[in-house]
Structure formats: structure tokens, C-alpha cells
C-alpha positions, -999 to 999 in steps of 0.1 A, spaced: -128 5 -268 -107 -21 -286 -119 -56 -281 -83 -64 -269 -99 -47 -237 -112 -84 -231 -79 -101 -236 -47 -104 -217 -30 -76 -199 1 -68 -212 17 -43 -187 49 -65 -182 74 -46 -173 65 -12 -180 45 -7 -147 67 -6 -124 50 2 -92 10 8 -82 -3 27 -52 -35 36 -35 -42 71 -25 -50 72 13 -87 70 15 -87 39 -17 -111 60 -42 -80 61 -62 -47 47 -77 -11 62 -87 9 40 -116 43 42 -122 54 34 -158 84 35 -177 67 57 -201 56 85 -176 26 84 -147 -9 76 -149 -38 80 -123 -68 63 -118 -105 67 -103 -114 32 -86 -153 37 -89 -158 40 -117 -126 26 -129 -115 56 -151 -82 75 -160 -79 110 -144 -46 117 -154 -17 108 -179 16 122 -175 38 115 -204 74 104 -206 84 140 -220 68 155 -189 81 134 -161 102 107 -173 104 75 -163 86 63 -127 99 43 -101 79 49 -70 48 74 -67 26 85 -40 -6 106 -45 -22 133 -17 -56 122 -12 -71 132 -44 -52 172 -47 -32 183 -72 3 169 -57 17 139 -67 51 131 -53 76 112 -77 108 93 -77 127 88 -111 140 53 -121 136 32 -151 150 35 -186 148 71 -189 147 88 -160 140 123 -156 159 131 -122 184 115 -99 170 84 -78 178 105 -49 155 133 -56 113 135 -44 103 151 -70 60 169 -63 40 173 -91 15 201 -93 -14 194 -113 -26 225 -110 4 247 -122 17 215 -148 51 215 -135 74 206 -109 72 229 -74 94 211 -47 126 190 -52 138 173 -20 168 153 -22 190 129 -3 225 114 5 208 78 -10 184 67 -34 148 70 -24 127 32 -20 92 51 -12 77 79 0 49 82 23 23 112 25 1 130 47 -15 162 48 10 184 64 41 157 64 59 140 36 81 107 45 106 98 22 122 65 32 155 54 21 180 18 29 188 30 60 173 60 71 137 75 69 134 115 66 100 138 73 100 171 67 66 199 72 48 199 41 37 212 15 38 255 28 76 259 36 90 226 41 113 217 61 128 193 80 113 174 111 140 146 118 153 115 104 155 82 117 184 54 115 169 19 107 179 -16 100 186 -22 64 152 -19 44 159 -25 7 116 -31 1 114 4 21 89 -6 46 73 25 61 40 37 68 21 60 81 -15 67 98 -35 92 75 -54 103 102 -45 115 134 -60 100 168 -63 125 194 -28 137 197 -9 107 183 -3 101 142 20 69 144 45 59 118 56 21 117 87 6 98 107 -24 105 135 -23 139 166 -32 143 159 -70 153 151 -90 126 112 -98 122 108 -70 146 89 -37 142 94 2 149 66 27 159 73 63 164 47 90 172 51 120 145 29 142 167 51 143 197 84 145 174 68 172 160 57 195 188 96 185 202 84 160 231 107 133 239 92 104 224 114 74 226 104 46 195 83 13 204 96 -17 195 77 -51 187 89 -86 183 65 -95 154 81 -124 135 111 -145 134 118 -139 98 125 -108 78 95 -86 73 82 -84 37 49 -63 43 36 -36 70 1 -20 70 -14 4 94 -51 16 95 -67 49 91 -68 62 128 -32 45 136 -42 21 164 -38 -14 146 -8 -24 126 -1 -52 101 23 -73 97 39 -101 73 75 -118 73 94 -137 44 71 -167 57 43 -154 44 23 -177 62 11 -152 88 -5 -118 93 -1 -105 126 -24 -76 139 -10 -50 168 -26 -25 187 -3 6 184 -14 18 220 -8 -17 241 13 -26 218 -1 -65 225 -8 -90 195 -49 -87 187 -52 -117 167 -30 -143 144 -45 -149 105 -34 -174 83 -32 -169 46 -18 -198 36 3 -234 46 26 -230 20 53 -204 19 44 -172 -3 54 -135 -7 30 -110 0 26 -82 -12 2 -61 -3 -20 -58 29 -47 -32 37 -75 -25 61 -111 -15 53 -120 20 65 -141 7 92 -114 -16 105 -144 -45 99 -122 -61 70 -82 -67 64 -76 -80 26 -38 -95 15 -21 -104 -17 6 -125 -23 24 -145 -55 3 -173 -50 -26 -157 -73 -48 -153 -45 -68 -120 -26 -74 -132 6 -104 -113 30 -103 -120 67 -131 -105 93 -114 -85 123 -145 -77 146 -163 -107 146 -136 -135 141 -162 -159 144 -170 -152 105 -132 -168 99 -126 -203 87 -113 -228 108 -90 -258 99 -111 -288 102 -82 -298 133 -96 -276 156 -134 -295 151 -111 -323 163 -100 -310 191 -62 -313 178 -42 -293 197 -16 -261 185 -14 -232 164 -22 -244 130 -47 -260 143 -65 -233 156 -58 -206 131 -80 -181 116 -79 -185 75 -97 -160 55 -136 -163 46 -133 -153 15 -109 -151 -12 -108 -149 -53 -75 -152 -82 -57 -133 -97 -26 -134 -119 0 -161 -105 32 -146 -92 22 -109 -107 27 -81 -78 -7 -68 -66 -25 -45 -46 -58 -48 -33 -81 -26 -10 -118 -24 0 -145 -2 -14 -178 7 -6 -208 -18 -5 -186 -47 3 -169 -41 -30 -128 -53 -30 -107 -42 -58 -69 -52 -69 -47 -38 -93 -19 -61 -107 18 -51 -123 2 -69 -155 -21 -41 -156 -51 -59 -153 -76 -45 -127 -102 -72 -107 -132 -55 -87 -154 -83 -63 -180 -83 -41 -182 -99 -10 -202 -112 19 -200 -120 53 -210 -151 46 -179 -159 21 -194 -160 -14 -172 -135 -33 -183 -127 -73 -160 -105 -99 -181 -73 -106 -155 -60 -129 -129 -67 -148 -106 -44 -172 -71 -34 -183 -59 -3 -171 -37 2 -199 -61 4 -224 -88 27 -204 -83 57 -223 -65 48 -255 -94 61 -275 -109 92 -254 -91 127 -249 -81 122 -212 -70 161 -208 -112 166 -217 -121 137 -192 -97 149 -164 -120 187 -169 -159 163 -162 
């Protein structure tokens, strides 16, 4: 590998989003110069999808780890209309279902037998992918990030799908199961923050969701069924975007990113492992002063869009717009040390990734 490999990343620009499948073993990049997938452990390429193949990437979402990859065109050189969800087969090397909409397409969302694509001010889910077609749409507040997300797995008879309400700071939840079978399910609304939501997160079964304003301050966890706050974290005292926020599979761990340059990993079913502001010791009164901040944290790139997620063996890994790619370990305890470090843009530039994709 070149020893630039140990250098600076240089992805400026040219990745323009990044993406974790649904169970975290594996990442979606969208470039300007086509689509690229990775493996997270071991940190390898799986897949390269050139410019000439797909165009230019704004958003992607991948399926697990199948052969569909779903696709929205934007960038220099875009392929198809901004409109358009474009699914990749791997498999068959081409294009085999086009959905399209009245306006352009800010992310898409899948799940094994439902695809969510989520536009400014309506979101869309249609049957997927054996004869699609469509479930419903919801009207929503205006929701330029295109907050939206859904539970991978489904809990008993309830699969819930979260984006942000009509009130500002507030949240939406609506059960796809029930819409599905054609029960009246009327939506759930939460008062979450005061400010303009920046990030949503929801875990695998559906029963706690995430939440982060403009603040950035705070990360509020809900439980979908009593729809009652579980507990406050703090990331930070100064103001800061964040963007990212993701549970562990076990719902033991909740990680966040945010412009700051900081991964931040907070305990959520013994709280007791949390810091504490040295106030509370004190006995000083109010919220601050008894907030829950995170036990363990490590850098990353200042003010460079990231997305982090947890592993296996207490391994955490982030994946920044720069292209670099940070992997840590972590303990209960709060000592967190970098296992790995690489750039993802230079994985493969000297191996035959068509070759590797067939190992």
C-alpha cells in the first residue's frame, strides 16, 4: 500500500455522504466519482462502483449485506434525476427498480420488505423489493436534513418509524406494521426539544429513540411504547452539531458525533458508569448539575461530518467525510485506545477489488 496510507485523508469533497448498513458490519460511501462499499471488520473494500456505472452519489443506503444497494444521484455528474431511488443489483450489475417522486429525494431508509424514501415534506414507503408498491405517504414539517428512521427489526407486531413532527423540537412515531395490515394507527407525537432537531436514532427492536436539537447540548432517550423520557445525556456545554448518533446492538451503549472532533460513548443500563459534573458532588442543585456526560470519548477530525457505531468486543468505529476511518476500544471503566487507523480511499488502490469482492 502507498505509504501515503499513513498521511492525511484527503476525501474533501468528493465523499459526499457515509452510511452504516443496519446491523454495522458494514459501510455505504457516496462519492462524486461513483459508490464504494466497505467491510468494518476487517476494514476492507467489497465493492467499487465507478462513475461510468452509476454516476455521481448523493445519498446511499445498503440492505444488510445483499446484493441491493439503493441510490440517489446528485453531485457533478449525476446519472439520474434527484428525484429518482435508484436499486442497485449486485448480482445482475445493473439497475432493477426506479422509484420516483414529485421532489428531490434527502434519504432513503431500508428494511427487508419496505423501502422509505424521505423527501422536504413528505415521507413515502412502498412493499419491497418482490412487486413494490405503494404503502402510504406521510405529510411532515419541513425536513431539509431528511430526518427519518426506522427500526430494522420488528418487535412483536410493531416496526416503528420516527421523523421529526409538526412542532418544532418535537418528534413523530408511526407504526409500519399496523399501516401495513390497514389498522388505524393514528401517529405519536413527542415534545423532545425546544430547538430544531438535527439528529434522530432508533435501536434495533424499535423501543428507544434518540434524539438531538440544533443545541447540541443534549441527547434525549424515549421509549417508543410509553412514550416517556428514559434518561437526559450530556455531550457537551458548548453548543455543537451533531451528527451522528447510534445504539449498540445490545442497547448497553449509545455513541454520538458532532463537529467538535469528538466520539462520545455513554452507558444506558447502568448509568451509574456515566460521569458526573463535579456540581452534583457539591450538592448544587439543577440540571447541569446533575447531568450524565459520557465515560468515554476519543478525536477525530474537527468540524469533518462523522459517523460512528459499535462493534464487537467493545470495539467503536467512525468513518469521517475526510475519508479517514478511526476504530477504538473501550471499557466500562472509560479508558478508550485507537486499534486502527486508515484511509478508506486508499484501501484498494493497489489490489483488484472485482477478485477481492469473489474471497
Amino acid at each position: 500500500m502507498s505509504h501515503s496510507r499513513l498521511g492525511l485523508a484527503d476525501a474533501w469533497g468528493n465523499l459526499r455522504s457515509v452510511r452504516f448498513n443496519q446491523d454495522m458490519t458494514a459501510f455505504v460511501c457516496a462519492f462524486q466519482d461513483g459508490l464504494r462499499i466497505f467491510n468494518i471488520d476487517p476494514i476492507r473494500e467489497q465493492a467499487h462502483y465507478k462513475e461510468e456505472q452509476v454516476g455521481s452519489i448523493a445519498h446511499a443506503e445498503m440492505l444488510y449485506r445483499t446484493n441491493l444497494v439503493a441510490l440517489v444521484s446528485g453531485g457533478r455528474r449525476p446519472k439520474f434525476a434527484d428525484n429518482t431511488v435508484m436499486i442497485y443489483d449486485d448480482l445482475a450489475g445493473k439497475m432493477v427498480l426506479e422509484f420516483t417522486f414529485p421532489d428531490q429525494v434527502l434519504a432513503v431508509r431500508m428494511k427487508k420488505d419496505k423501502i422509505v424514501a424521505v423527501c422536504k415534506n413528505q415521507i413515502h414507503v412502498f412493499s419491497f423489493p418482490n412487486k413494490p408498491k405503494k404503502l402510504f405517504s406521510v405529510d411532515t414539517r419541513d425536513n431539509p436534513l431528511g430526518l427519518c428512521e426506522v427500526s430494522p427489526i420488528r418487535c412483536g407486531e410493531k416496526e416503528v418509524m420516527v421523523f421529526p413532527g409538526y412542532k418544532t423540537g418535537s418528534i413523530q412515531m408511526v407504526d409500519l406494521f399496523t399501516t401495513e395490515q390497514r389498522v388505524s394507527s393514528a401517529p405519536v407525537s413527542l415534545n423532545a426539544h425546544k430547538n430544531e432537531l438535527v439528529c434522530l436514532a432508533i435501536n434495533q427492536q424499535g423501543t428507544m429513540v434518540a434524539t438531538a436539537s440544533t443545541k447540541g447540548t443534549l441527547i434525549r432517550i424515549w421509549d417508543t411504547s410509553r412514550r416517556v423520557q428514559l434518561v437526559e445525556l450530556r455531550r457537551g456545554a458548548d453548543q455543537a452539531k451533531i451528527y451522528c448518533i447510534n445504539f449498540s446492538s445490545s442497547d448497553e451503549w449509545l455513541c454520538c458525533s458532532s463537529d467538535k472532533g469528538t466520539v462520545h460513548i455513554f452507558a444506558l443500563q447502568d448509568y451509574r458508569l456515566n460521569k458526573r459534573s463535579a456540581l452534583a458532588s457539591i450538592g448544587v442543585p439543577g440540571a447541569y448539575a446533575g447531568s450524565q456526560w459520557s465515560l468515554a470519548s476519543f478525536t477525530v477530525p474537527q468540524e469533518c461530518a462523522c459517523i460512528c457505531a459499535f462493534g464487537t468486543q467493545g470495539h467503536i468505529a467512525a468513518v469521517c467525510l475526510d475519508g479517514s476511518f478511526h476504530k477504538y476500544h473501550f471499557s466500562a471503566d472509560g479508558i478508550c485506545n485507537q486499534a486502527k487507523y486508515d484511509v478508506i480511499t486508499e484501501l484498494c488502490e493497489d489490489c483488484d477489488w472485482l477478485n477481492m469482492k469473489d474471497n
